[in-house]
PyMOL commands that place a pseudoatom at each C-alpha (Angstrom):
pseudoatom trace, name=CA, resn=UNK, resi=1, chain=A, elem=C, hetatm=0, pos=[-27.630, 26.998, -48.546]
pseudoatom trace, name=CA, resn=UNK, resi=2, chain=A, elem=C, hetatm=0, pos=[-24.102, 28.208, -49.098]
pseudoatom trace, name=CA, resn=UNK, resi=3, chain=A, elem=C, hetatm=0, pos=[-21.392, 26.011, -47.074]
pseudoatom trace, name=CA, resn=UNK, resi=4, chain=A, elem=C, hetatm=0, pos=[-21.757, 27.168, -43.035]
pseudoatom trace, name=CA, resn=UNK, resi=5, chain=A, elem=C, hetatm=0, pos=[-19.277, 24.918, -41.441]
pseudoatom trace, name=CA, resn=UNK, resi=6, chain=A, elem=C, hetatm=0, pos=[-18.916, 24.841, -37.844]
pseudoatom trace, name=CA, resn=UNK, resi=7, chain=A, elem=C, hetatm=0, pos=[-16.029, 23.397, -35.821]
pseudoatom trace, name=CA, resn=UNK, resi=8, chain=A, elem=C, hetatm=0, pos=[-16.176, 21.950, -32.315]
pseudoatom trace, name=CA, resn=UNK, resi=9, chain=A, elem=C, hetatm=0, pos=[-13.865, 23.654, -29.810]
pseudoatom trace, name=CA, resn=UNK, resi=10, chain=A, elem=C, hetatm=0, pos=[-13.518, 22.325, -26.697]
pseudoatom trace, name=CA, resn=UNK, resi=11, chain=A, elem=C, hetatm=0, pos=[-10.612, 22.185, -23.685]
pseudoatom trace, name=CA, resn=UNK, resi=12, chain=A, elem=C, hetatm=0, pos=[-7.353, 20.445, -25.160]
pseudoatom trace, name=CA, resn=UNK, resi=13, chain=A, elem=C, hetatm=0, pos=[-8.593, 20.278, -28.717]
pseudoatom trace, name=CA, resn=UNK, resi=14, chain=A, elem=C, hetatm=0, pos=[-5.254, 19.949, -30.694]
pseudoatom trace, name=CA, resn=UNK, resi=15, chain=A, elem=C, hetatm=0, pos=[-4.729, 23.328, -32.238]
pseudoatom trace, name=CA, resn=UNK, resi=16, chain=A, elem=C, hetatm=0, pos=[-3.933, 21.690, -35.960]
pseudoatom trace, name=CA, resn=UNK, resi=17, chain=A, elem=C, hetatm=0, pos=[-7.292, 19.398, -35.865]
pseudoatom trace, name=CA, resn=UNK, resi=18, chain=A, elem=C, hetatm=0, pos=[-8.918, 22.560, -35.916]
pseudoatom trace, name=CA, resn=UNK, resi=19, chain=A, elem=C, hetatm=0, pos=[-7.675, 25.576, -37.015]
pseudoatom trace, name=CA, resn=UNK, resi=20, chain=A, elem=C, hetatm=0, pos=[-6.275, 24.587, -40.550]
pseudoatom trace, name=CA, resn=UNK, resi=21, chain=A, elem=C, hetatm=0, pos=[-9.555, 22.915, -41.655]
pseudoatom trace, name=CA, resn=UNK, resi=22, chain=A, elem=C, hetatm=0, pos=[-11.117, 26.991, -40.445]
pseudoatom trace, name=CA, resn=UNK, resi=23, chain=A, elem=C, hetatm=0, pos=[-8.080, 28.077, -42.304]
pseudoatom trace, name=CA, resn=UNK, resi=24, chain=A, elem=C, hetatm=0, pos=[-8.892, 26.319, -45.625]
pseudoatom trace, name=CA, resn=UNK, resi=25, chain=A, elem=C, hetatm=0, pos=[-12.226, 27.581, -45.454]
pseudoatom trace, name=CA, resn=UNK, resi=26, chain=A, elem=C, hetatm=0, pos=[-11.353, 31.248, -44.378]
pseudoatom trace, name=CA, resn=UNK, resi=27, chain=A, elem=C, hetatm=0, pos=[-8.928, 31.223, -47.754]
pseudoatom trace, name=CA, resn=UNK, resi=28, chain=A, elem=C, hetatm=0, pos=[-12.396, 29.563, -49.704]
pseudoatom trace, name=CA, resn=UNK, resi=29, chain=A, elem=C, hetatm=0, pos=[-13.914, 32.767, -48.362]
pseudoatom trace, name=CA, resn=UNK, resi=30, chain=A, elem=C, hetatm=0, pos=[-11.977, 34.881, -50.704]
pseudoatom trace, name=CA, resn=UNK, resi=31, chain=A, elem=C, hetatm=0, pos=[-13.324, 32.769, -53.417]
pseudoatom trace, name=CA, resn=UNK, resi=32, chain=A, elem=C, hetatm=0, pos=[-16.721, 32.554, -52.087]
pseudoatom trace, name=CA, resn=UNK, resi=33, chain=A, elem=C, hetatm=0, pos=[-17.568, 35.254, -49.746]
pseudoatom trace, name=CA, resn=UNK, resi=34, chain=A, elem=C, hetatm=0, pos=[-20.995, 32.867, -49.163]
pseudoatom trace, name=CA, resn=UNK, resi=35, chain=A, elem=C, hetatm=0, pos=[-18.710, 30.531, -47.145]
pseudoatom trace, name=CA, resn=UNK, resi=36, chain=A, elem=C, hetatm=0, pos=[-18.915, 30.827, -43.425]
pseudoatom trace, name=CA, resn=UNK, resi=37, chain=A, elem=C, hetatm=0, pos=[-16.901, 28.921, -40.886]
pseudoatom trace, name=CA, resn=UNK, resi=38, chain=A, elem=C, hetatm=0, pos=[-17.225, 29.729, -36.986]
pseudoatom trace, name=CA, resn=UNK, resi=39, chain=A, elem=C, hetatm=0, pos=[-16.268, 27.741, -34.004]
pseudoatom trace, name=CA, resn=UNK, resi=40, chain=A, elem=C, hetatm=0, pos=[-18.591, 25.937, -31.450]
pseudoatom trace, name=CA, resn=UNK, resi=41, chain=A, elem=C, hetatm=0, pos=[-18.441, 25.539, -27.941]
pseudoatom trace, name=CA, resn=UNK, resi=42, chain=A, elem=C, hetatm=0, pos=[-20.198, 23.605, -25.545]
pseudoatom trace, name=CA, resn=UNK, resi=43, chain=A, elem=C, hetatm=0, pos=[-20.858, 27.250, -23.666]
pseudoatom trace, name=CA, resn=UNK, resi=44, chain=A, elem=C, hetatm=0, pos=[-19.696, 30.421, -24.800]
pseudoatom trace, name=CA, resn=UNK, resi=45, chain=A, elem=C, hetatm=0, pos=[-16.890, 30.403, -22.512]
pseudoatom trace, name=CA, resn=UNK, resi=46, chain=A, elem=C, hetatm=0, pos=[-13.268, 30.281, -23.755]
pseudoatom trace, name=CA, resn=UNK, resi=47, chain=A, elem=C, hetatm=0, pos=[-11.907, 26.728, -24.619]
pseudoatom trace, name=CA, resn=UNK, resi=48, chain=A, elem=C, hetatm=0, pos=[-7.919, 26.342, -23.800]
pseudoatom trace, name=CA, resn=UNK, resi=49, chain=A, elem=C, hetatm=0, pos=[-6.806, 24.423, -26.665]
pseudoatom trace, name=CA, resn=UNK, resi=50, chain=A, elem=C, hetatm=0, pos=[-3.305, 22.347, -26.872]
pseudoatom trace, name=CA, resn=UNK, resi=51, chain=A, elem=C, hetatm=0, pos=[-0.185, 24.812, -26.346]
pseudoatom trace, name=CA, resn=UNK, resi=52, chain=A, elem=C, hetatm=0, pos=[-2.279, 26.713, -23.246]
pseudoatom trace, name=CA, resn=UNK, resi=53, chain=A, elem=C, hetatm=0, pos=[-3.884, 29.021, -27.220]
pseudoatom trace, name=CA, resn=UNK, resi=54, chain=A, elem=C, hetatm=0, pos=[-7.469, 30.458, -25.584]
pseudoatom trace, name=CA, resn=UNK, resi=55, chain=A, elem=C, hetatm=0, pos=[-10.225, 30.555, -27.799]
pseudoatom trace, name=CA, resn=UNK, resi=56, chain=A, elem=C, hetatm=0, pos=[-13.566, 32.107, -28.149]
pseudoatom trace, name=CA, resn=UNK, resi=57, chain=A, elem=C, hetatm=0, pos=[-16.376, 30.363, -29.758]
pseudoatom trace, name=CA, resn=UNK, resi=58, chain=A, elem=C, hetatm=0, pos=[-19.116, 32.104, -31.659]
pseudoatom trace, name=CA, resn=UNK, resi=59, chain=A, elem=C, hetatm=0, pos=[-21.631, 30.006, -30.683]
pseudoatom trace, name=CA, resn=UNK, resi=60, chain=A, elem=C, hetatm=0, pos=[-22.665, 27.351, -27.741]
pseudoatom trace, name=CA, resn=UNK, resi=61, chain=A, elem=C, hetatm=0, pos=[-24.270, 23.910, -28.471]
pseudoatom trace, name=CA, resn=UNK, resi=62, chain=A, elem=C, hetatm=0, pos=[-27.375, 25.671, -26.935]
pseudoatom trace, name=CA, resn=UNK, resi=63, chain=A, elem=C, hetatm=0, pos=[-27.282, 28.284, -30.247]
pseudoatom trace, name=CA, resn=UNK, resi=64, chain=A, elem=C, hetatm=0, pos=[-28.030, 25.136, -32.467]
pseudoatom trace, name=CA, resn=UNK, resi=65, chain=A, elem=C, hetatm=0, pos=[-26.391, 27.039, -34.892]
pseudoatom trace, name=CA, resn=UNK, resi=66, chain=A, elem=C, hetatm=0, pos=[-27.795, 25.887, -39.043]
pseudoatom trace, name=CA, resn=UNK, resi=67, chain=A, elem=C, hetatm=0, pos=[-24.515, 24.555, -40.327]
pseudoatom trace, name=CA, resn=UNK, resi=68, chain=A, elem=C, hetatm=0, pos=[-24.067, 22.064, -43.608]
pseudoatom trace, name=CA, resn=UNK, resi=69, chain=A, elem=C, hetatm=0, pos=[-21.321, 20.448, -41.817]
pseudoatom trace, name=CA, resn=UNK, resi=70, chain=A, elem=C, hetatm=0, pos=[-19.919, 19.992, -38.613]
pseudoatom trace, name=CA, resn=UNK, resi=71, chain=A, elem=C, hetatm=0, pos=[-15.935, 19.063, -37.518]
pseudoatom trace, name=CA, resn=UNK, resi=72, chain=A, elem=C, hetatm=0, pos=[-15.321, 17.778, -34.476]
pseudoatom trace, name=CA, resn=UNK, resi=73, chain=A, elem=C, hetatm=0, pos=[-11.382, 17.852, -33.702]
pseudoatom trace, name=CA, resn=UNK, resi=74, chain=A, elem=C, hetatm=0, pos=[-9.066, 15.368, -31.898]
pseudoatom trace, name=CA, resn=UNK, resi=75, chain=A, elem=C, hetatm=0, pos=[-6.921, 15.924, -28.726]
pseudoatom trace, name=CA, resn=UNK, resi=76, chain=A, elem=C, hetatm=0, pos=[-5.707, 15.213, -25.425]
pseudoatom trace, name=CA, resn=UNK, resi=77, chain=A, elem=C, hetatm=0, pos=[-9.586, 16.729, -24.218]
pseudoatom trace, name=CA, resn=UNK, resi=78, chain=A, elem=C, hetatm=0, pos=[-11.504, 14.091, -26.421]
pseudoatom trace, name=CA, resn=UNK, resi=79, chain=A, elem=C, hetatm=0, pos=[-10.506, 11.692, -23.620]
pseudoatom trace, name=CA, resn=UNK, resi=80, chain=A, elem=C, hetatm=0, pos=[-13.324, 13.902, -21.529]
pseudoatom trace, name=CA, resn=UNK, resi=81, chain=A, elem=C, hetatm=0, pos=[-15.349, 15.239, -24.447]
pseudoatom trace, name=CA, resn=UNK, resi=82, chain=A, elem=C, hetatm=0, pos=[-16.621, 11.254, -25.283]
pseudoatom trace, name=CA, resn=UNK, resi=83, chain=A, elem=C, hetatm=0, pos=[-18.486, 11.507, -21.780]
pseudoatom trace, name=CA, resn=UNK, resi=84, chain=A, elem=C, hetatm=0, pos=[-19.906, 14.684, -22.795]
pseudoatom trace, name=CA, resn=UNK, resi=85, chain=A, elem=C, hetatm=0, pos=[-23.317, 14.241, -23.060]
pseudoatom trace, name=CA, resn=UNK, resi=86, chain=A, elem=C, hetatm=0, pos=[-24.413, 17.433, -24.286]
pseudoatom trace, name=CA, resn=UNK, resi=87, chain=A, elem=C, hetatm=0, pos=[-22.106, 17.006, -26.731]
pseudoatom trace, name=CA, resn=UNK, resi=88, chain=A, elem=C, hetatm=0, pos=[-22.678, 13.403, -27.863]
pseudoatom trace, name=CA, resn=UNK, resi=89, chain=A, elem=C, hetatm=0, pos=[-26.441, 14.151, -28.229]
pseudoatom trace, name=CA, resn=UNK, resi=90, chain=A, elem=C, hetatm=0, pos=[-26.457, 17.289, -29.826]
pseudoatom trace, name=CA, resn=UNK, resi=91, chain=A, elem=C, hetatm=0, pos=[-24.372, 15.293, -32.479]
pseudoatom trace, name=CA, resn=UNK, resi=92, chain=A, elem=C, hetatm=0, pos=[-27.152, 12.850, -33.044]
pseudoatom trace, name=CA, resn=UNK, resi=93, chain=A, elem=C, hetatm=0, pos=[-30.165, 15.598, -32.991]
pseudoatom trace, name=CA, resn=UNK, resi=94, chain=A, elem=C, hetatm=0, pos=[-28.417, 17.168, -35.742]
pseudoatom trace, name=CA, resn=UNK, resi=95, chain=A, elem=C, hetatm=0, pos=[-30.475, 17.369, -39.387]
pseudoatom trace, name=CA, resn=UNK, resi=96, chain=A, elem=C, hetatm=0, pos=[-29.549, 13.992, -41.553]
pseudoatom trace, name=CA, resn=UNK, resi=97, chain=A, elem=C, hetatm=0, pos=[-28.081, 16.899, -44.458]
pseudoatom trace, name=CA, resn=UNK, resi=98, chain=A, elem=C, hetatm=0, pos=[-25.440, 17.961, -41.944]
pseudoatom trace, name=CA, resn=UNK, resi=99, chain=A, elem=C, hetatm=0, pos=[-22.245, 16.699, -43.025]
pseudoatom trace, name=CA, resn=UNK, resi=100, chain=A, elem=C, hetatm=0, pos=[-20.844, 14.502, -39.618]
pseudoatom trace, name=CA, resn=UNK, resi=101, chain=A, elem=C, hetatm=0, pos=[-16.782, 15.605, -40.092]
pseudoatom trace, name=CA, resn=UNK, resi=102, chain=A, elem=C, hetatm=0, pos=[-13.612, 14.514, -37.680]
pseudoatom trace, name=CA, resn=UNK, resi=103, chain=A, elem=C, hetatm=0, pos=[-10.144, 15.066, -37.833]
pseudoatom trace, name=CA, resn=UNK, resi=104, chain=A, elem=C, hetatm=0, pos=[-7.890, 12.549, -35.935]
pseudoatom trace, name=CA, resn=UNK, resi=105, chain=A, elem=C, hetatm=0, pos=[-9.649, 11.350, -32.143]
pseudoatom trace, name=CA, resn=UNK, resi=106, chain=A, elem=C, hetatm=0, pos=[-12.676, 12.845, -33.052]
pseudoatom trace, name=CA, resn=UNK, resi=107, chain=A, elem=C, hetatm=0, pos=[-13.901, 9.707, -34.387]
pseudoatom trace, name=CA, resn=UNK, resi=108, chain=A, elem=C, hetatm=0, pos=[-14.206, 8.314, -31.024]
pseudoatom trace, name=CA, resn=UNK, resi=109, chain=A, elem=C, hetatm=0, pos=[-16.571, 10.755, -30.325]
pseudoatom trace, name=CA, resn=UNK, resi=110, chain=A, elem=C, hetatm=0, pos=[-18.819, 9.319, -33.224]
pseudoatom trace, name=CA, resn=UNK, resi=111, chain=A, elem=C, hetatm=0, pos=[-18.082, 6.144, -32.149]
pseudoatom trace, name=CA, resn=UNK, resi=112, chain=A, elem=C, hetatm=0, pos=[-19.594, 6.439, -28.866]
pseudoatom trace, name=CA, resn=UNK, resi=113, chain=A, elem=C, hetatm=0, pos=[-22.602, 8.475, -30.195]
pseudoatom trace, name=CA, resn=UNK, resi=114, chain=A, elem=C, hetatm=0, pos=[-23.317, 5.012, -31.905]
pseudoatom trace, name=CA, resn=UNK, resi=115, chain=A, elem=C, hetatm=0, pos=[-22.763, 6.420, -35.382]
pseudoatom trace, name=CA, resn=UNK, resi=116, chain=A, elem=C, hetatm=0, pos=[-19.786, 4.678, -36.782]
pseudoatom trace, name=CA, resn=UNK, resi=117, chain=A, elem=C, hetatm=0, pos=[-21.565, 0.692, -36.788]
pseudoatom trace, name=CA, resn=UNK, resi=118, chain=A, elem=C, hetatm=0, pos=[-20.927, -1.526, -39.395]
pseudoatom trace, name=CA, resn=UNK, resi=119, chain=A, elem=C, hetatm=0, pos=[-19.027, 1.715, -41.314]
pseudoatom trace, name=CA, resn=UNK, resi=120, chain=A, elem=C, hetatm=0, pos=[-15.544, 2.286, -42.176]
pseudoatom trace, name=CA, resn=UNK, resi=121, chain=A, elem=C, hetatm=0, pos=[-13.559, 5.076, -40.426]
pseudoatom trace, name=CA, resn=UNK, resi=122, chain=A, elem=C, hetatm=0, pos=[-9.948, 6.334, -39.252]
pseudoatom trace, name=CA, resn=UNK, resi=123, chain=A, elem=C, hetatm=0, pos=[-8.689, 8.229, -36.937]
pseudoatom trace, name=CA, resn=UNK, resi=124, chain=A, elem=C, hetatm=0, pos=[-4.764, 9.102, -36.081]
pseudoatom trace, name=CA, resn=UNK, resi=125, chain=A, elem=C, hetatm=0, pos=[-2.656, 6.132, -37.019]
pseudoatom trace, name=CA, resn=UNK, resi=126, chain=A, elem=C, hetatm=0, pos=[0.761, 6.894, -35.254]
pseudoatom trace, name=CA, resn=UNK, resi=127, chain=A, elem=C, hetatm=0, pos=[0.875, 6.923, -31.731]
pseudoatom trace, name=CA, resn=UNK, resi=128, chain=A, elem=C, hetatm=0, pos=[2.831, 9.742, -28.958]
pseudoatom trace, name=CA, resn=UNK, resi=129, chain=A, elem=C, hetatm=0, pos=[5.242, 8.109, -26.928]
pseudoatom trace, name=CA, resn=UNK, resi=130, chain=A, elem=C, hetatm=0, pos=[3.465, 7.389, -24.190]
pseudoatom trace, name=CA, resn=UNK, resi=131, chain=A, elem=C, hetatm=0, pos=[0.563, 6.324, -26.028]
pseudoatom trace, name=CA, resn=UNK, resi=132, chain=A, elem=C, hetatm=0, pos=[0.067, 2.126, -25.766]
pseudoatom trace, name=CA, resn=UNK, resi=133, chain=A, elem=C, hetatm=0, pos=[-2.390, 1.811, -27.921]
pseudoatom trace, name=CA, resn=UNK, resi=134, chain=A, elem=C, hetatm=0, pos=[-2.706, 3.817, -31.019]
pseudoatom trace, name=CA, resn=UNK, resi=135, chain=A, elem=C, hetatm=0, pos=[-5.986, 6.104, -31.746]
pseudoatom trace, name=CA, resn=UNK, resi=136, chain=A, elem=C, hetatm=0, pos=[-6.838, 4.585, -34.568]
pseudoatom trace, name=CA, resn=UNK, resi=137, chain=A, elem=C, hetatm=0, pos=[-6.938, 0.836, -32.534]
pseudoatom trace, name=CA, resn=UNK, resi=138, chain=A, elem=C, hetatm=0, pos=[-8.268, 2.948, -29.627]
pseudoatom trace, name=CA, resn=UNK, resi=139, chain=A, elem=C, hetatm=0, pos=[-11.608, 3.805, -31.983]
pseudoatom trace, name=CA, resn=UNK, resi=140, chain=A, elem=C, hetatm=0, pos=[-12.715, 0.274, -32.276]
pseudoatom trace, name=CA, resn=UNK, resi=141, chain=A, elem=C, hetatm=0, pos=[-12.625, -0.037, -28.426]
pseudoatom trace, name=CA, resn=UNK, resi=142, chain=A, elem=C, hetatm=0, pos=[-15.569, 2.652, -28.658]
pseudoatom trace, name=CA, resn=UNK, resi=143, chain=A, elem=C, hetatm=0, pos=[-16.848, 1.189, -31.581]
pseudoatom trace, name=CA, resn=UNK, resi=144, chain=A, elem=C, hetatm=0, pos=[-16.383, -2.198, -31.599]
pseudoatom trace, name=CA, resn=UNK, resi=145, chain=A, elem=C, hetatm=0, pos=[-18.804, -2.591, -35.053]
pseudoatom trace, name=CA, resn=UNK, resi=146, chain=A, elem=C, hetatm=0, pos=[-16.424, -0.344, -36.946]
pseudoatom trace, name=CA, resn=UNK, resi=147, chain=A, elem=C, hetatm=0, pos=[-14.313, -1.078, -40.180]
pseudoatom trace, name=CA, resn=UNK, resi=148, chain=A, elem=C, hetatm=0, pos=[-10.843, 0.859, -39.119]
pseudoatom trace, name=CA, resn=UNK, resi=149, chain=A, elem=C, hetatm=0, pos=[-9.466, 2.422, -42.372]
pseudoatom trace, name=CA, resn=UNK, resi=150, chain=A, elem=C, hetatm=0, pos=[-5.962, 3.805, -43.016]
pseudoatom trace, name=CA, resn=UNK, resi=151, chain=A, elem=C, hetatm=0, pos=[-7.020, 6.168, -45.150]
pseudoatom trace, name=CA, resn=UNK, resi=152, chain=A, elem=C, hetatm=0, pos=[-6.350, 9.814, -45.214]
pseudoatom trace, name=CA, resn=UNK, resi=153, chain=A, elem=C, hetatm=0, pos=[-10.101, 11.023, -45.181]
pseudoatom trace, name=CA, resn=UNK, resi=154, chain=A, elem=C, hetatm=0, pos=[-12.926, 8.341, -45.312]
pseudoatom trace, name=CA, resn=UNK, resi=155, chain=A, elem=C, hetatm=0, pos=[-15.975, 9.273, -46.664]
pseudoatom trace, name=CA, resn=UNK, resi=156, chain=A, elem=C, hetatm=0, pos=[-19.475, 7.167, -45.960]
pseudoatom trace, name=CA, resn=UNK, resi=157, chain=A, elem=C, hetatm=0, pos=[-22.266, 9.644, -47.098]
pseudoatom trace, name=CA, resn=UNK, resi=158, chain=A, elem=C, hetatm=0, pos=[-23.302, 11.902, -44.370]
pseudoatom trace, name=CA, resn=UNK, resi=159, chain=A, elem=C, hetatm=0, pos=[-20.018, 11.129, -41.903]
pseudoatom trace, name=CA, resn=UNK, resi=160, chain=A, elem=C, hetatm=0, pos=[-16.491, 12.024, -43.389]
pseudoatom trace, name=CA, resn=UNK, resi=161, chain=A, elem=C, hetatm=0, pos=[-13.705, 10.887, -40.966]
pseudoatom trace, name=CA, resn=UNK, resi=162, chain=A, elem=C, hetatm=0, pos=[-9.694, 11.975, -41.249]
pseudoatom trace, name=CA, resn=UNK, resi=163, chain=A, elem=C, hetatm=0, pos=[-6.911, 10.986, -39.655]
pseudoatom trace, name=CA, resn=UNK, resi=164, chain=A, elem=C, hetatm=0, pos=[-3.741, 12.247, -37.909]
pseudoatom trace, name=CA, resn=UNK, resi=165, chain=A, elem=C, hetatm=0, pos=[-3.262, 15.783, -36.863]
pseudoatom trace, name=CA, resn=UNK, resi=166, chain=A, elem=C, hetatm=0, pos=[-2.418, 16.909, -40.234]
pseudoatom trace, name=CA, resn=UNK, resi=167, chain=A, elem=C, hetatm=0, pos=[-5.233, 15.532, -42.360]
pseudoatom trace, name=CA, resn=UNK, resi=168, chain=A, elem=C, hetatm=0, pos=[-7.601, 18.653, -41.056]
pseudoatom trace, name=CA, resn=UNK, resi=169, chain=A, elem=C, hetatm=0, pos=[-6.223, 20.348, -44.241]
pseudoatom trace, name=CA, resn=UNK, resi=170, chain=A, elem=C, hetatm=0, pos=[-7.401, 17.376, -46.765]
pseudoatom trace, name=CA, resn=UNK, resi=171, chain=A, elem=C, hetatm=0, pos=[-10.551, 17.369, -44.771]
pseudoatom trace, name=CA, resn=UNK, resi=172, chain=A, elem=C, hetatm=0, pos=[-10.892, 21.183, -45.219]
pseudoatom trace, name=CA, resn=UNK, resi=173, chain=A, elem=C, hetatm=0, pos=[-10.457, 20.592, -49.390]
pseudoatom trace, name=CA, resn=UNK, resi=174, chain=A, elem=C, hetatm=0, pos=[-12.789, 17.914, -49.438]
pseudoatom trace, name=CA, resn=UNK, resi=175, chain=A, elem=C, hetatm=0, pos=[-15.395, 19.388, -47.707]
pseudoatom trace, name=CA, resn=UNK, resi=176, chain=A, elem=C, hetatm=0, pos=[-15.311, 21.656, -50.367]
pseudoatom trace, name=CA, resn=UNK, resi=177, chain=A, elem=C, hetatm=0, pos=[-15.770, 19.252, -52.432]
pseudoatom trace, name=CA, resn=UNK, resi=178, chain=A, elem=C, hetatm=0, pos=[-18.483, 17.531, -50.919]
pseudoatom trace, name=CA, resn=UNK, resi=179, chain=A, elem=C, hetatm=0, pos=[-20.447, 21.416, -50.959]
pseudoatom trace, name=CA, resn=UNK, resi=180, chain=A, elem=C, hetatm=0, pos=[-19.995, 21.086, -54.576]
pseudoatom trace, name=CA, resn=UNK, resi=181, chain=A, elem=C, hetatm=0, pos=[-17.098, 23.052, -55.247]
pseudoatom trace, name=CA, resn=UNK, resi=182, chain=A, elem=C, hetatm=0, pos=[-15.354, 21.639, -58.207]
pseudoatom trace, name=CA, resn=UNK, resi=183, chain=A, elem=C, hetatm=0, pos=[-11.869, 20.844, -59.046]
pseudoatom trace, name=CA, resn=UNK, resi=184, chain=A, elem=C, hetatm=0, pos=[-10.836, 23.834, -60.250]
pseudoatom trace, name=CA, resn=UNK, resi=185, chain=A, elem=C, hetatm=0, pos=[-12.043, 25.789, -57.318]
pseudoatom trace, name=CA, resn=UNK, resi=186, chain=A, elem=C, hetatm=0, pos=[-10.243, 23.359, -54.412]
pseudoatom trace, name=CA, resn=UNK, resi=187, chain=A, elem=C, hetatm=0, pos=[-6.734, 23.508, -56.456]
pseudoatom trace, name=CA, resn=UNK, resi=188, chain=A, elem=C, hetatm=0, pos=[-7.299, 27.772, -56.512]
pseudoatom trace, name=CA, resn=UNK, resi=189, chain=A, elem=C, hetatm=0, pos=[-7.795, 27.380, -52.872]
pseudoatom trace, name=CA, resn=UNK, resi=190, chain=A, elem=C, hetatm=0, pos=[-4.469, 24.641, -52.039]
pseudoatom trace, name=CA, resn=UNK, resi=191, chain=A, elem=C, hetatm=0, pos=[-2.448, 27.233, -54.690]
pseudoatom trace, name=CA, resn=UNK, resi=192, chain=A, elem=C, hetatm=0, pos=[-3.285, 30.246, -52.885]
pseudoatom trace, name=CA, resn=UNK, resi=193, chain=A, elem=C, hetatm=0, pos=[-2.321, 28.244, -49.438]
pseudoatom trace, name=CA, resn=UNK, resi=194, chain=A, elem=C, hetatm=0, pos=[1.094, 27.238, -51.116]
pseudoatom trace, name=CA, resn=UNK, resi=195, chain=A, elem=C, hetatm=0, pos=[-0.286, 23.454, -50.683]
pseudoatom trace, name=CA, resn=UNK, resi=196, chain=A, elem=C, hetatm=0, pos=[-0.935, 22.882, -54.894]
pseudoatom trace, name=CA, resn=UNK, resi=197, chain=A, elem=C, hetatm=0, pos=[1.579, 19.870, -55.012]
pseudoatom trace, name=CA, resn=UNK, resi=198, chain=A, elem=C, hetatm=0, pos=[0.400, 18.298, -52.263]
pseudoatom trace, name=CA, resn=UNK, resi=199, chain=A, elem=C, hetatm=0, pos=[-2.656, 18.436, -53.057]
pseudoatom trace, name=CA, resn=UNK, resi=200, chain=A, elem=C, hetatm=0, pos=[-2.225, 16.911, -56.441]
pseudoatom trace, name=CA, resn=UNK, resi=201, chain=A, elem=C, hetatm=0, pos=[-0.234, 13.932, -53.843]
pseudoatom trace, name=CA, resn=UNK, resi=202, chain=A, elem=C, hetatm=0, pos=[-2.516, 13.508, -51.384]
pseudoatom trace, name=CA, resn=UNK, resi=203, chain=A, elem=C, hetatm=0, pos=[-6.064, 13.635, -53.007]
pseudoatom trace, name=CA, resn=UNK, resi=204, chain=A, elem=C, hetatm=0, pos=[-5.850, 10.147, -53.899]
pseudoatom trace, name=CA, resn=UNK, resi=205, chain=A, elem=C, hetatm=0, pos=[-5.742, 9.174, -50.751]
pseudoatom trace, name=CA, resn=UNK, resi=206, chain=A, elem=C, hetatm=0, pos=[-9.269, 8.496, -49.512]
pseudoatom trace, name=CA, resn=UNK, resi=207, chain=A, elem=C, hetatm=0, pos=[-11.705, 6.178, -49.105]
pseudoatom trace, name=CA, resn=UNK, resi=208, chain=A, elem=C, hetatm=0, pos=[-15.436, 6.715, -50.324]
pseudoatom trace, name=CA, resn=UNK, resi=209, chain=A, elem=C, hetatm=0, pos=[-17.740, 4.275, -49.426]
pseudoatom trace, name=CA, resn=UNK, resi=210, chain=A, elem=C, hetatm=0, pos=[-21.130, 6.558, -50.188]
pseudoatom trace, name=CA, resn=UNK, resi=211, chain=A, elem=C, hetatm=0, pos=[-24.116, 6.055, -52.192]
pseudoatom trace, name=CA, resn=UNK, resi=212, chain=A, elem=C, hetatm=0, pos=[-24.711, 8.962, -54.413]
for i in range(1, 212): cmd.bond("trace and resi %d" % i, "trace and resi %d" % (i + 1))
show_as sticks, trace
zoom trace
């Protein structure tokens, strides 16, 4: 199966967590027309993401849409979305070859699903001001047998987590990556996005704790 990666969209999902690891995917397209990318909602009604930006999922968690991987975002709304229990148990009814992917808070959602123990993980590691405890500390509070990581993406086998805001674009190369794509392919993609040199600076920065 060609990569069919679908991203979580829910109320106050930070726009960033979200729409640059679609957007690294939607350039992939141009590559790969096979690639497919579509958000997920818990209904099909329109999610208000950070910045009041209304969005329209494809499909519902009822859809049970086949996907290789699935992102769940950060954001204020994970604060309500780790009581969601539609949420947290579609999550863990998902096939074991679906990739388990977050970008910043969206760890904690894993976390309380039970699916972080005794694994590394990260989540955002710099705090808003009126934060008093940071997200990444936060995680552990909801998964109190997890390894916190500061890396940049962390990688365990079947769950890849990343951390701040800005790490959705890493995330959105290595899932790539992780679909097979080599090398060459990811750089074509970060060139076309104008994000080559960073790429080349940032790659390094990961943690993969798999079995192959």
């Amino acid at each position: 199966m060609s990569a069919r990666v679908g991203i979580y969209i829910f109320h106050g999902a930070e726009v960033v967590d979200w729409a640059v690891p679609y957007g690294v995917m939607a350039v992939a397209r141009r590559l790969d027309p096979e690639i497919d990318v579509f958000l997920v909602g818990d209904s099909l009604q329109p999610a208000v993401a950070t910045g009041n930006l209304m969005v329209m999922p494809k499909y519902s968690l009822d859809h049970r849409p086949a996907m290789t991987a699935f992102v769940i975002p950060g954001g204020i709304g994970t604060r309500t979305e780790i009581s969601n229990q539609r949420l947290i148990e579609f999550v863990k009814g998902l096939p074991e070859d679906t990739l388990l992917a977050t970008v910043c808070t969206g760890s904690w959602v894993l976390g309380v699903a039970g699916l972080l123990d005794g694994l590394p993980a990260t989540s955002r590691k710099e705090g808003d001001p009126s934060e008093k405890i940071i997200p990444l500390d936060r995680l552990k509070q909801y998964a109190p047998k997890v390894e916190l990581s500061r890396a940049r993406i962390v990688d365990t086998g079947r769950i890849i987590t990343a951390g701040g805001i800005s790490s959705g674009m890493e995330l959105g190369f290595y899932l790539l990556e992780r679909h097979g794509y080599d090398g060459h392919f990811v750089s074509e993609v970060a060139r076309i996005m104008e994000y080559g040199k960073q790429w080349e600076m940032m790659k390094s920065d990961r943690l993969v704790a798999r079995k192959d």
